[in-house]
N, C-alpha and C positions, 0 to 999 in steps of 0.2 A: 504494500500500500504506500502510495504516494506520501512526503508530507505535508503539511502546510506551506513549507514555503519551497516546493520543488519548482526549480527554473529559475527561481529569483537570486539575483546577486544582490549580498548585501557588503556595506563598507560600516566597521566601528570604529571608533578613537578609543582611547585608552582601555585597552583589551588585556593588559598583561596581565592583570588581578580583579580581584572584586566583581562587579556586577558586569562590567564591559566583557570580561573574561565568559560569567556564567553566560552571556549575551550571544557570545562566540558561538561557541559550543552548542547552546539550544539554537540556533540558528542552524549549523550545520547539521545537526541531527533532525531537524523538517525538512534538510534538502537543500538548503541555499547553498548557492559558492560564498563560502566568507572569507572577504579579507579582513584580519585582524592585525590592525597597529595599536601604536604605541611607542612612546619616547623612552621607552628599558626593553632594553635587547634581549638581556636576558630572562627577563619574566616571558617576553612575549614568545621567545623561541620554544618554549613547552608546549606553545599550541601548533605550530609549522607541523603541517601534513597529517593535526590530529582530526579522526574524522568524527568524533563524538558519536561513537555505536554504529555505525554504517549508512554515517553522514559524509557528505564530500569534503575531501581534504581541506584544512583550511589553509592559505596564503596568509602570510603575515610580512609585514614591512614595517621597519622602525621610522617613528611621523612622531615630529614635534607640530603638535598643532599652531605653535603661535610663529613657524615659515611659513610665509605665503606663499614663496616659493615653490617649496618641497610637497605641502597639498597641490598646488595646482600640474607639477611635475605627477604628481601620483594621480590624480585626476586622468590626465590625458594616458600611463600607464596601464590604470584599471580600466578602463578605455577600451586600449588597443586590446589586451588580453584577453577580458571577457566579454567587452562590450558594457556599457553604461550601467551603473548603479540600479537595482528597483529600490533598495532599501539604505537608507542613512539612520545610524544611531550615533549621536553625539554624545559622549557618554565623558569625557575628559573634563575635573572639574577640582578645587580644591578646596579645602573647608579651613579658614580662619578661625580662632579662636576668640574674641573680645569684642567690647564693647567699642564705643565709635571712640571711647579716649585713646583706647588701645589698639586703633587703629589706624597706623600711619597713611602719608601719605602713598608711601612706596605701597603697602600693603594691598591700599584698596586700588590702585594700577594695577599690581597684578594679578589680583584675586576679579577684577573685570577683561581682564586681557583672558586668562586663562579658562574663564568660565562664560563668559560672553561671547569676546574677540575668538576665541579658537572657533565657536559653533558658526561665527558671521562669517570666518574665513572658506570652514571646511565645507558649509552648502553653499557657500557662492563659488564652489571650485565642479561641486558636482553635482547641481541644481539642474545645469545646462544639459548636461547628458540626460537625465530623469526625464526632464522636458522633450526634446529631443525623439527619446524611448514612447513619452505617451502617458508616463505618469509615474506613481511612486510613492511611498509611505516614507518623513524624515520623523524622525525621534528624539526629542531631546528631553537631556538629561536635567530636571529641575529639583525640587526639595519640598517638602511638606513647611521648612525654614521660609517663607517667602511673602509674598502677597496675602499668602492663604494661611499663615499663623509667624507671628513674632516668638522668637524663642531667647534664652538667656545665652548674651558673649557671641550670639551669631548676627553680629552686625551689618558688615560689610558682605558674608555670603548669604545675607536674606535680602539683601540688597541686589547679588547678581543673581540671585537665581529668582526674581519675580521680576528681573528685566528680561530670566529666559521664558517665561512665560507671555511677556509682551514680545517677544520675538516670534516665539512660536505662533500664537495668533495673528501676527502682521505676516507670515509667510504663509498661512495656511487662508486669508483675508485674496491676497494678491494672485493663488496659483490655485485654487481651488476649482476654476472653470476650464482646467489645464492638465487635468487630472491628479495633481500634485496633493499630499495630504501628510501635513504634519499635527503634529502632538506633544507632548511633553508627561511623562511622569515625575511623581511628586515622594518619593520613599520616607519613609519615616526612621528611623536609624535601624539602619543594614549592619549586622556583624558582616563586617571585610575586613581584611590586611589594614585598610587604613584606618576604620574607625579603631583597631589593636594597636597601631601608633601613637593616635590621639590619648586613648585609654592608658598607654603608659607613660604618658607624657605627665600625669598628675601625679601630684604627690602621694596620694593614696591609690592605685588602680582599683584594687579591689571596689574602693567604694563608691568611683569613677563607674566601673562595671554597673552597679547597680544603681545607679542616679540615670543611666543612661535606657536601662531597662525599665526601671519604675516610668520612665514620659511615655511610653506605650499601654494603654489599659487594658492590651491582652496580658500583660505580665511577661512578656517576652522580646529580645531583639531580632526584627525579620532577618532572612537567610535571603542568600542570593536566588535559590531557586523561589521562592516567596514572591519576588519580582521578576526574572523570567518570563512567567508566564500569560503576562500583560503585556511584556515586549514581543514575544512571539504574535500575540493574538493582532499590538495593533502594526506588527511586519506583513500581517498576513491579507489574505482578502475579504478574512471576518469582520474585520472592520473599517471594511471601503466607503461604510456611508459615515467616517468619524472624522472627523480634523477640525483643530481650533480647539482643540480639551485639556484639560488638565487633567492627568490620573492621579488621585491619592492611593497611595498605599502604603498604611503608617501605621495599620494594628492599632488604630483608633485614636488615633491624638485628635484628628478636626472633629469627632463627635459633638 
């Protein structure tokens, strides 16, 4: 049996770990060609040629999202080799710690470059191909942090990431008569590699751990597969009549 996303190429950003990673992988296991980047060679190279159960190999390439360059280099690449993009998941993004006192100038540069600026770069490199093709689902990566709840010490990345949610409605507003359908999920804190960063970065982990778990009123912190399977759904043709949305998935914090 076919999968959900058999025939469709899809492109991610930050794929080496975390959710871009589980993104991969369920991707390739419905059938899509995935290219999987990333600016860590070596996280990302555990995925080259994996096919996630008897899914299509996946292609990975190391991509600093904030070259213009080097996206639009890989753009005209994925191009040539398989032919144009159906699915974009912009998934590369970073999480600040403080409030606006303790957040410099430099800080909120680059937590807008890296969480913004990479998403405006990487679909205006491979928007054009989509279009081109006849249409296409892009995805980006937002926060429950945002427009849609103020949280504590997350200043400046609830700041980028409810400008990705006014991004994502401004491209989904403009290409929507074009076949073109983007969206944005909203996660509510994901055990990944990085939030395990973050979490030892405090003087107490342990009770870091459980401050972090307690803002979820299921009692628990989501897993990658937890989100997956909303990425899949809006990669697929399930949800062709969807764009302009925000997904929550946060084990209930916007209740």
């Amino acid at each position: 049996m076919a999968g959900r996303l058999a025939g469709k190429t899809a492109l991610i950003t930050a794929a080496g770990q975390g959710i871009g990673r589980g993104a991969a992988l369920a991707f390739a296991r419905e059938g899509a060609q995935v290219w999987a980047t990333d600016v860590n060679a070596k996280t990302l190279a555990e995925l080259e040629g994996k096919d996630a159960v008897g899914g299509r190999p996946i292609r990975t390439r190391v991509l600093d999202v904030l070259d213009e360059a080097a996206i639009n280099k890989l753009a005209e690449e994925v191009a040539h080799l398989t032919g144009p993009i159906d699915i974009l998941f912009n998934c590369a993004g970073f999480v600040h710690h403080g409030t606006i006192l303790d957040c410099t100038p430099k800080d909120w540069d680059f937590s807008f470059n890296l969480n913004v600026k990479s998403m405006y770069f990487v679909t205006r490199a491979f928007l054009p191909g989509m279009l081109k093709k006849g249409g296409g689902s892009i995805i980006n990566m937002s926060s429950i942090a945002s427009s849609l709840k103020g949280l504590p010490n997350r200043f400046v990345y609830g700041a980028t990431k409810a400008a990705v949610i006014g991004l994502t409605k401004a491209i989904a507003a403009d290409y929507v008569k074009q076949g073109i359908r983007c969206n944005c999920v909203g996660p509510g804190t994901v055990d990944t590699p990085s939030l395990g960063e973050r979490i030892n970065a405090f003087a107490d982990p342990v009770q870091a751990r459980k401050d972090f778990v307690a803002r979820q009123p299921m009692g628990r912190l989501g897993s990658v597969e937890d989100i997956t399977g909303i990425l899949v759904f809006l990669a697929s043709d399930e949800s062709k009549f969807a764009t302009g949305n925000m997904y929550s998935i946060d084990g209930g914090m916007t209740i």
